[in-house]
C-alpha positions as a printed Julia matrix, in Angstrom:
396×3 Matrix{Float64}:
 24.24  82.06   96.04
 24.89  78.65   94.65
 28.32  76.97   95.89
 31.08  76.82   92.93
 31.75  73.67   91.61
 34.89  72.33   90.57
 36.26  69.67   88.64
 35.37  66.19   90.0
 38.74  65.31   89.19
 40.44  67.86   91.47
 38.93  65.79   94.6
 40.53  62.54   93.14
 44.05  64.51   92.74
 43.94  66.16   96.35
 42.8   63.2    97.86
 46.03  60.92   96.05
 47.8   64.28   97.29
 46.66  64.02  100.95
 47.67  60.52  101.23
 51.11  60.95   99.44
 51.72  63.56  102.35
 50.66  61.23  105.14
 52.95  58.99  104.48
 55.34  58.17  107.0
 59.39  57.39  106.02
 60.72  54.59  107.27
 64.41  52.85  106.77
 65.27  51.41  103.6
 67.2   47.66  103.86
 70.55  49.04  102.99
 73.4   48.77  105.55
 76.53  49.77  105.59
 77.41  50.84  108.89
 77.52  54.98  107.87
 74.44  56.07  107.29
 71.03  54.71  106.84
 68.74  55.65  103.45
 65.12  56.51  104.13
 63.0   54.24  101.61
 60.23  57.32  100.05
 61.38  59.98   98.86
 60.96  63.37  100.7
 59.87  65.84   97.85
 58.57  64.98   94.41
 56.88  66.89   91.73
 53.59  65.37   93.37
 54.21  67.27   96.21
 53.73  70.62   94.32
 50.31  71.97   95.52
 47.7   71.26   92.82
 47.04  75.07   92.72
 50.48  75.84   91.71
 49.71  73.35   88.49
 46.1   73.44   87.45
 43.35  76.19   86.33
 41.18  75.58   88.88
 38.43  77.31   87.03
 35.9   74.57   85.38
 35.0   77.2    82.69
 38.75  77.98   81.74
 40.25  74.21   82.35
 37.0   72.28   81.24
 39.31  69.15   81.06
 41.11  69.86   84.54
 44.79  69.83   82.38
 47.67  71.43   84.34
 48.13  74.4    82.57
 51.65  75.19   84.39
 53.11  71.66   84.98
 56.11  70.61   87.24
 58.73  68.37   85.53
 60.75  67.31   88.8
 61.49  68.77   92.53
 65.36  68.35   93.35
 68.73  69.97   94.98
 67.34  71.47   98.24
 68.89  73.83  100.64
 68.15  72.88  103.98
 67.78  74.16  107.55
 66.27  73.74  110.61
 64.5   76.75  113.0
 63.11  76.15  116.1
 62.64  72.91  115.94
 61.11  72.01  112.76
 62.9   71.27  108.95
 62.67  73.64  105.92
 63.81  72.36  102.41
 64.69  75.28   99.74
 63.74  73.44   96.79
 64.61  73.39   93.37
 61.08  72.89   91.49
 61.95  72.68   87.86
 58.68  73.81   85.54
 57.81  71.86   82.11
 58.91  74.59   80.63
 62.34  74.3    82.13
 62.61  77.38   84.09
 63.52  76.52   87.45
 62.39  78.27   90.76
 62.51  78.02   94.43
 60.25  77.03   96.75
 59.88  76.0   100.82
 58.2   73.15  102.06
 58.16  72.53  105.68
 57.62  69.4   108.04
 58.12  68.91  111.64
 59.34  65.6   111.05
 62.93  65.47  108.96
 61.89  62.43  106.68
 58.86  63.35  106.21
 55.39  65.15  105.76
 57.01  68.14  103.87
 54.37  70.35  102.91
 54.79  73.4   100.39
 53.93  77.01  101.5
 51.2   78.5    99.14
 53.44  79.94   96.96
 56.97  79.8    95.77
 60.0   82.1    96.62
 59.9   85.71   94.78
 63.25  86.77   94.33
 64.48  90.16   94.02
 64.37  90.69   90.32
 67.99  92.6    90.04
 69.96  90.55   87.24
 68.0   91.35   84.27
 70.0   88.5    82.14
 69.32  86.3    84.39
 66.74  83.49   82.84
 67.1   80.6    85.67
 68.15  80.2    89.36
 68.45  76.3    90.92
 70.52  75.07   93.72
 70.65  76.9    96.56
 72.41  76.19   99.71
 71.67  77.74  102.81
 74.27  79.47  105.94
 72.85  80.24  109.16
 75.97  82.88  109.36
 77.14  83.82  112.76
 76.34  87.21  111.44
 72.73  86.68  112.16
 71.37  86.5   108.63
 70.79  82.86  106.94
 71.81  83.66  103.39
 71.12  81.53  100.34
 73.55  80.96   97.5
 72.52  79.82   94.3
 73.62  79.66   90.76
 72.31  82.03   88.4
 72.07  81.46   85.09
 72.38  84.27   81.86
 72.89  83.33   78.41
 76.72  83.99   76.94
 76.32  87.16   75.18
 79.25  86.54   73.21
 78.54  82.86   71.73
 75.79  82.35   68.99
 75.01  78.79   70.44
 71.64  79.03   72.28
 72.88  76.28   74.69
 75.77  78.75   75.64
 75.61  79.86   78.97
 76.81  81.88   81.9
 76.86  80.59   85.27
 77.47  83.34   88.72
 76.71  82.67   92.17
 73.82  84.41   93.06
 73.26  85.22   97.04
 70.1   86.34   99.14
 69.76  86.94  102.46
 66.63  86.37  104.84
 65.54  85.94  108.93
 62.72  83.87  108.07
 62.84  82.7   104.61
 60.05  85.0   103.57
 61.5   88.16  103.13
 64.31  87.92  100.74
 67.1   90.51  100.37
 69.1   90.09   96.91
 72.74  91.07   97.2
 75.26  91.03   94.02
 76.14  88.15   92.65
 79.74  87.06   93.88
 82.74  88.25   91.83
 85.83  86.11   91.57
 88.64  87.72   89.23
 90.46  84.57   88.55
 87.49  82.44   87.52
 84.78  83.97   84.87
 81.75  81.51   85.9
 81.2   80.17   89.13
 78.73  77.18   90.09
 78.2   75.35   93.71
 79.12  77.92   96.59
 79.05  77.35   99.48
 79.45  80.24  102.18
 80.89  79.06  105.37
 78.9   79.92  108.84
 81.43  81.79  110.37
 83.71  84.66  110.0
 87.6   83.57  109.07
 90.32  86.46  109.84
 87.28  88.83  110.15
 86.02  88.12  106.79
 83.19  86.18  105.02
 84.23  83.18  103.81
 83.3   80.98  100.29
 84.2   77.63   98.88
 83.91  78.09   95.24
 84.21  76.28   92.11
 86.59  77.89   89.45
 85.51  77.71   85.89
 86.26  78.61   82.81
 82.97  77.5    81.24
 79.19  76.6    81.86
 79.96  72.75   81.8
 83.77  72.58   81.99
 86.34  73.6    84.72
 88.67  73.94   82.54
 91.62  74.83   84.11
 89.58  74.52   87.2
 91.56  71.95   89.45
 89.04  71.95   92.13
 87.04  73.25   95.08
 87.87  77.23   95.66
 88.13  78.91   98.93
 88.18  82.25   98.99
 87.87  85.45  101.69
 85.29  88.5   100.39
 85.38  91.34  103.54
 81.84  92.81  102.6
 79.48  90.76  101.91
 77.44  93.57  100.46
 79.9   93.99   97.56
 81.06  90.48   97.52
 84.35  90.2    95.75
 86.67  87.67   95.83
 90.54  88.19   94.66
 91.89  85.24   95.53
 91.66  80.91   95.34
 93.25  78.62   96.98
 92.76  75.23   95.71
 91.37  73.24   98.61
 89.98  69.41   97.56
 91.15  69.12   94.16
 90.63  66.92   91.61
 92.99  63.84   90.28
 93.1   61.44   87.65
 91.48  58.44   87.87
 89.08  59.32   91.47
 85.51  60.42   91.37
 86.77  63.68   91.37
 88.1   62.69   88.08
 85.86  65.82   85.72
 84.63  67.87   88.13
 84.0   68.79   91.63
 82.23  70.73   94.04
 80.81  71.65   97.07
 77.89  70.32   98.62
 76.04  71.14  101.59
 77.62  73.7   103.53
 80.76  72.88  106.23
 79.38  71.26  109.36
 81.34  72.7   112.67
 82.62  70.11  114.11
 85.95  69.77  117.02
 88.22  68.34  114.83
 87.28  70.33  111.8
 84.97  71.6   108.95
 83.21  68.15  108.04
 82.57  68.68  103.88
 80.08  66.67  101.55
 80.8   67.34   97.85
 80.16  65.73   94.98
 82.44  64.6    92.49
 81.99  63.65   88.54
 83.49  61.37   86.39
 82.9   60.48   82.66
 81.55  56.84   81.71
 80.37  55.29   78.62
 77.08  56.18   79.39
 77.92  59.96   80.4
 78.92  61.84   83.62
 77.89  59.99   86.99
 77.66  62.22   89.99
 78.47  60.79   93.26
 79.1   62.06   97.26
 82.11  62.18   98.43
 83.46  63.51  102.0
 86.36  65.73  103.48
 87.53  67.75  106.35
 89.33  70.76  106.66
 91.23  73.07  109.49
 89.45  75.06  111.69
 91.22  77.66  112.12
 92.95  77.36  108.13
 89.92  76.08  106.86
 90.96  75.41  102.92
 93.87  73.33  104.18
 92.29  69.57  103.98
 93.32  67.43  106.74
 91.14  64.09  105.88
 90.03  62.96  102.89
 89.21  58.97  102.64
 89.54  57.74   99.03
 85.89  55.83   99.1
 83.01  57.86   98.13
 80.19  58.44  100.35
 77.38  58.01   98.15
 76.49  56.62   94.51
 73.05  55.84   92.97
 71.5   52.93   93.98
 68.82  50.85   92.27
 65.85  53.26   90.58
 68.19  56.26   92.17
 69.79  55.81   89.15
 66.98  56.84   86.78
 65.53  60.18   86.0
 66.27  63.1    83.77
 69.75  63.05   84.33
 70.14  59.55   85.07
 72.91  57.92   87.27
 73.38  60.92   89.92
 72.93  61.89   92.99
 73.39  65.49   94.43
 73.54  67.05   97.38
 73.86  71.06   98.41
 71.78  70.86  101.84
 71.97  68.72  105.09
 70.81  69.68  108.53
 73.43  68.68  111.6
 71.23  69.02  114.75
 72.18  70.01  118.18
 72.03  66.18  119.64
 75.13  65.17  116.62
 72.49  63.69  113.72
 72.74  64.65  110.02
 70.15  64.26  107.87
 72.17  64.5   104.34
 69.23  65.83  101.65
 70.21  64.34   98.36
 68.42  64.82   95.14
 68.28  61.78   92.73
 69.08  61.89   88.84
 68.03  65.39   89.0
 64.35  64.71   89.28
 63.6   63.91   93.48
 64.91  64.41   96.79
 65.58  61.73   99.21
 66.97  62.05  102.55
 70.14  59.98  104.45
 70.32  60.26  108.44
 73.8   59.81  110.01
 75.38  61.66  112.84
 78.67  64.01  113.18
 80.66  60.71  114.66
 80.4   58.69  112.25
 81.21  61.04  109.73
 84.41  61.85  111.7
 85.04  58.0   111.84
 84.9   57.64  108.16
 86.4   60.86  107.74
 89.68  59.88  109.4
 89.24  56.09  109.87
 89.15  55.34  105.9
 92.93  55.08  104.17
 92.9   57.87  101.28
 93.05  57.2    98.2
 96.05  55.35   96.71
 95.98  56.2    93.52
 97.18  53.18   92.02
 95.55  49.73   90.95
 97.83  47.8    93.0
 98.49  50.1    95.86
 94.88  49.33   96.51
 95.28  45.61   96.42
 97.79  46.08   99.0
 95.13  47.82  101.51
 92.88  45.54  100.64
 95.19  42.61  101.43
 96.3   44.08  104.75
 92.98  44.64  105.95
 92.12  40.72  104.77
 95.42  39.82  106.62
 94.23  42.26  109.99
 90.52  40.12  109.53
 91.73  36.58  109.57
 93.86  37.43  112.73
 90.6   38.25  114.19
 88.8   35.42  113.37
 90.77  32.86  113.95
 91.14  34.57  117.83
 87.03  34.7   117.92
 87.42  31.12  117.01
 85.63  31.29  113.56
């Protein structure tokens, strides 16, 4: 029997493939005393398995095309298990349709690799046409559940570009095996977008940071990030919001808000990173901004600095949604560091390693915001003031 022959140009694509895998991360030359940015990104669409793109049949593909292309890989869950780093991707097809996928690395800045095939859900919402975003809870429960925003078209509105946006949730022990729940229900808000369940039980009950909206794109009377109690996860039902980060005039919170990654534990409270949206000339920009709530009243905030954590940088900036960046999954290990996975202008995922310290630092060592033009000149001037003292004692 004669050995099957494939394309020649499949060997040149693995072989660019093999060596974009290799690759190792190293720091990018960006300081600012927070966190540091890792120069490559983690996951593109060239990490999606040539398989998963091309026919590899010569007599069906005689031109080696990809028959099922990938348009961009972006807004990963994350989570580690014993010892080594899973991202739950968001691999958006050319045909728009988004799905999930895991790729896996020992290393948490690099060598993610993609299992052989993407993430099957459950097929129980027949409306629903796309699912993206998914962050992921290792609950103290024992299950590490997945909640993700899935998308139906409005029934009710003619416009083809009208949609309907719930918060989807699966549950899993080793992110093979998926178990679909019902989406949540919230009775005060008709669409909900970026969820976030929280890791541990409050007053007996599951608890979710929500997103109130009225519509697919706008709030609307949505004033902020949600919190909300559901007692069985199984029927997951929420009555009640409680407004906990919410938005103000004139902030980066500005049009919208929501949560990121999910809470990270730590001693002095629930350590948040959210994004929040403003409008510019040039459209919305998406940036990262941090907050802490109580532990044992965890929507009541107790720090919120007014700086943002992150905005695009340089080519950050460009993609399909250009001037964002995005984050719904970070990974806080054991030893206190954070890798925060971020996905730029909707189209690739890079990674930011920090630690739980600094975090708090900023967290509680930044003034908030104060709201006004020349309130801020006056913490800027004090600080100037604080700085000179300093230098003229250190003789400079």
């Amino acid at each position: 029997m004669s050995k099957f022959e494939l394309h020649p140009q499949y060997y040149v694509e693995k072989q660019k493939q093999e060596a974009l895998l290799a690759r190792k991360n190293v720091k990018a030359d960006f300081y600012n005393g927070l966190y540091d940015r890792w120069q490559y990104p983690v996951l593109t669409r060239e990490h999606v398995p040539i398989e998963w793109r091309y026919d590899l049949d010569p007599a069906a593909n005689p031109y080696f095309m990809e028959r099922l292309g990938v348009n961009a890989v972006f807004n990963s869950g994350a989570i580690e298990l014993d010892g080594r780093f899973y991202l739950v991707a968001r691999v958006e097809g050319n045909d728009r349709k988004s799905f999930f996928a895991v790729a896996e690395s020992d290393s948490p800045v690099d060598g993610f690799r993609f299992w052989k095939k993407p993430v099957e859900l459950p097929d129980t919402e027949p409306g629903e046409t796309n699912v993206y975003d998914m962050r992921l809870t290792k609950h103290e429960d024992g299950w590490i559940y997945g909640v993700f925003c899935s998308e139906s078209k409005d029934p009710n509105d003619p416009d083809l570009s009208a949609a309907v946006a719930a918060a989807g949730i699966v549950r899993t022990k080793d992110l093979k095996t998926w178990v679909r729940l019902p989406n949540l229900v919230t009775k005060r808000s008709p669409q909900q977008r970026n969820v976030d369940l929280l890791p541990r039980f409050v007053n007996g009950q599951y608890a979710f940071y929500t997103r109130p909206m009225d519509g697919f794109i706008d709030t609307g009377s949505g004033s902020g990030i949600g919190f909300g109690l559901c007692a069985d996860i199984t029927h997951p039902v929420i009555d009640e919001e409680i407004v906990t980060s919410a938005r103000h005039y004139h902030t980066v919170t500005e049009a919208k808000n929501g949560e990121g990654a999910p809470p990270i534990w730590t001693p002095r409270g629930w350590l948040h990173i959210a994004h929040g949206v403003r409008n510019t000339a040039a459209g919305l920009r998406y940036v990262l901004y941090l907050f802490v709530t109580d532990l044992a009243e965890p929507w009541k905030v107790i720090a919120e600095p007014g700086e943002l954590l992150m905005a695009p940088r340089g080519w950050e900036r460009v993609g399909d949604v250009s001037n964002v960046v995005f984050t719904n999954g970070a990974i806080a290990r054991d030893n206190g560091e954070v890798y925060v996975y971020y996905a730029a202008s909707d189209t690739r995922m890079h990674v930011a390693s920090t630690t739980v310290d600094k975090l708090l630092d900023f967290a509680f060592g930044t003034p908030p915001d104060a709201r006004r033009s020349r309130d801020c000149v006056a913490q800027r001037c004090a600080l100037i003031d604080k700085n000179r003292t300093l230098l003229q004692k250190a003789g400079l």
